[in-house]
C-alpha positions as CSV (number, residue, x, y, z in Angstrom):
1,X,18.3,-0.6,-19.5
2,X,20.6,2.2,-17.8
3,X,24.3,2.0,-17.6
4,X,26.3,4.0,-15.0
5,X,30.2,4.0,-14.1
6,X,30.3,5.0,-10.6
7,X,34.3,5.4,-9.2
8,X,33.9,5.5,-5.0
9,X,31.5,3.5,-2.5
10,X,30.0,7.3,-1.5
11,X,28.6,7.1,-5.3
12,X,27.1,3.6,-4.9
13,X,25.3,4.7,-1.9
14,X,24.5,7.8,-3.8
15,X,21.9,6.0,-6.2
16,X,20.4,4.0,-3.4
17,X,19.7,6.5,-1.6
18,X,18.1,8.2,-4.8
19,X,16.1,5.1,-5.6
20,X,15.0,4.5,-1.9
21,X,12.6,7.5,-2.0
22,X,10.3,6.1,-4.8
23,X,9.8,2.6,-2.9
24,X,6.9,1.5,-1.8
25,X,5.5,-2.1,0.1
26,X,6.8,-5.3,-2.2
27,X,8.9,-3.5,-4.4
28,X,12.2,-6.0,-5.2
29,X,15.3,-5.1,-5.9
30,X,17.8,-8.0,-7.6
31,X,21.4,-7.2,-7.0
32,X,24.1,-9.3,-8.9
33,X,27.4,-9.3,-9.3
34,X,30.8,-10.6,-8.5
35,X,32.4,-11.0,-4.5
36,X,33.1,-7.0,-3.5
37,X,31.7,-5.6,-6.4
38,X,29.4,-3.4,-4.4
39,X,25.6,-5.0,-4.0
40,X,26.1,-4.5,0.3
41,X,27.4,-0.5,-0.3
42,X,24.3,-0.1,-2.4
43,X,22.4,-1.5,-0.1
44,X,23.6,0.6,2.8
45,X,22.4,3.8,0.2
46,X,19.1,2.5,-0.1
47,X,18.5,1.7,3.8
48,X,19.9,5.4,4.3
49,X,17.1,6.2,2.2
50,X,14.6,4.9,3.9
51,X,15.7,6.3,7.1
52,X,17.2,2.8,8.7
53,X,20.0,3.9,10.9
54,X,21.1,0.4,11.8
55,X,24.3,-0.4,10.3
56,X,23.6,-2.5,7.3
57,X,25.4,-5.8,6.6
58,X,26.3,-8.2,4.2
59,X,23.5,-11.5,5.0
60,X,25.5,-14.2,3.7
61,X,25.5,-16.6,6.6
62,X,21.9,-15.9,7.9
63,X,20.9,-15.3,4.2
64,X,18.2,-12.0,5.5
65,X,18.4,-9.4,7.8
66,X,15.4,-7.3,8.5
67,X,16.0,-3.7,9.4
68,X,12.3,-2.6,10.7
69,X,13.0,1.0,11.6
70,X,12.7,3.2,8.5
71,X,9.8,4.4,6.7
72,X,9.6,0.8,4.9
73,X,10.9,-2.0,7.0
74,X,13.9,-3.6,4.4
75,X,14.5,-7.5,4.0
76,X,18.0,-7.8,2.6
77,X,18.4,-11.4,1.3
78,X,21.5,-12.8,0.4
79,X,20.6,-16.3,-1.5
80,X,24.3,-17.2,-2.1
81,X,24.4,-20.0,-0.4
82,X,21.0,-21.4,-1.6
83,X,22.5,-22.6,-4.5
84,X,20.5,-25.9,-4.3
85,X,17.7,-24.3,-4.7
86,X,16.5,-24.4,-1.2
87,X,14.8,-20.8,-1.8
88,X,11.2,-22.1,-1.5
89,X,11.6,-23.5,1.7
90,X,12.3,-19.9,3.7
91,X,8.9,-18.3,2.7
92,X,10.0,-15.8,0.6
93,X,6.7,-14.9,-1.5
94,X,5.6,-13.9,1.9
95,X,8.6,-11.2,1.9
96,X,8.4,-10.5,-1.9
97,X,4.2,-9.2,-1.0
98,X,4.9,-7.9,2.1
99,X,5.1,-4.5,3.5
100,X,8.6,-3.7,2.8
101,X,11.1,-3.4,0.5
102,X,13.2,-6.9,-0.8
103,X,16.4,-6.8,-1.9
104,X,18.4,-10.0,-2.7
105,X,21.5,-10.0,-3.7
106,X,22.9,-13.2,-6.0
107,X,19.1,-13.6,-7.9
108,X,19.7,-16.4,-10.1
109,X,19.9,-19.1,-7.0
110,X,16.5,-18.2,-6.2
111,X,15.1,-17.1,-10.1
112,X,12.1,-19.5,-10.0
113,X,10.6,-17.8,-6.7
114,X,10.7,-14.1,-8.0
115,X,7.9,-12.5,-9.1
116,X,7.3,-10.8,-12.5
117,X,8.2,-6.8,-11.7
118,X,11.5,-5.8,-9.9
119,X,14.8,-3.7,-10.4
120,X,17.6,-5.8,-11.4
121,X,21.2,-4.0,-11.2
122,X,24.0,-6.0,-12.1
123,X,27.6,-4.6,-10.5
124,X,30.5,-5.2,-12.8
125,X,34.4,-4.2,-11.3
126,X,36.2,-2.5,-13.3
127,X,39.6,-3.0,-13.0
128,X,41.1,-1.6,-15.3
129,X,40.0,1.9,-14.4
130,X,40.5,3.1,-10.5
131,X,40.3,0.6,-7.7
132,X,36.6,1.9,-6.9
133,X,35.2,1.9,-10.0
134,X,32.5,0.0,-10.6
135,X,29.9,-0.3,-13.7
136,X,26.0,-0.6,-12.5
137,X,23.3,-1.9,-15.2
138,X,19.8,-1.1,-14.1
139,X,17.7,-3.4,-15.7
140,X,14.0,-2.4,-15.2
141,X,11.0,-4.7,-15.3
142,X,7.7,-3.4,-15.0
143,X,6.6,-0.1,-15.6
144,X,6.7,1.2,-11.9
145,X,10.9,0.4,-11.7
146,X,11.1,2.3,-15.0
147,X,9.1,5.1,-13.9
148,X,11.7,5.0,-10.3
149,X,14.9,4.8,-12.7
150,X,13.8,7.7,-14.7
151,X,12.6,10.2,-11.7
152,X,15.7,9.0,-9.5
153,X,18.6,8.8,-11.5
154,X,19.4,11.7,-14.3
155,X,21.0,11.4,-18.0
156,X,24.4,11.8,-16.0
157,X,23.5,8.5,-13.6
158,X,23.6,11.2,-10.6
């Protein structure tokens, strides 16, 4: 596991970016955290990344958005609302071994359909420091989102 404090949105969408380059077809990304801690800012980073020049927003009422013009298309799930466990009914295995790159945000409401290997970043506020700080733990598992956290993102989480 990596820790990083990161204190503006520009810096969120900093490490996306960095991690975008390493992705490749049915890599997942798990992005958890509280209301405005910052899983949507990443996730603008990473489609930057990847080229995607759409604007990027949050999918909590259609729960995914596809963005199809970068150099991996991008399903952004938001599974918020799924918290019935309704997951398995909107196909997603068939996004999770597809040919882009998955990120969901709010994991746990779909934890039974994810695979074994993916990126899980947890976003913690940090109110107590600066209004835009924000603490991101990078919890790898598989060897291929180790291998991305170490070649993306140096001992100084830049």
């Amino acid at each position: 596991m990596k820790t990083i404090t990161v204190d503006t949105p520009e810096a969120t969408m900093k490490l996306g970016r960095a991690i975008a380059s390493h992705l490749k077809p049915a890599d997942l990304i798990l992005l958890d955290g509280d209301l405005g801690a910052g899983k949507t800012t990443f996730t603008k980073g990473l489609a930057a990344g990847l080229g995607i020049k759409r604007n990027v927003k949050s999918p909590t009422f259609t729960i995914i958005r596809e963005y199809q013009d970068g150099r991996l298309p991008l399903y952004h799930m938001d599974a918020y609302r799924l918290d019935d466990g309704s997951g398995d009914e909107l196909g997603l295995d068939e996004y999770f071994n597809g040919d882009g790159v998955n990120v969901v945000e709010w994991s746990k409401f779909v934890a039974n359909e994810l695979p074994d290997n993916y990126l899980r970043i947890v976003f913690k506020r940090n109110d107590d420091l600066e209004d835009n700080a924000r603490t991101l733990t990078f919890d790898p598992h598989g060897n291929h989102f180790a291998t991305i956290l170490k070649e993306s993102i140096d001992e100084d989480g830049k």
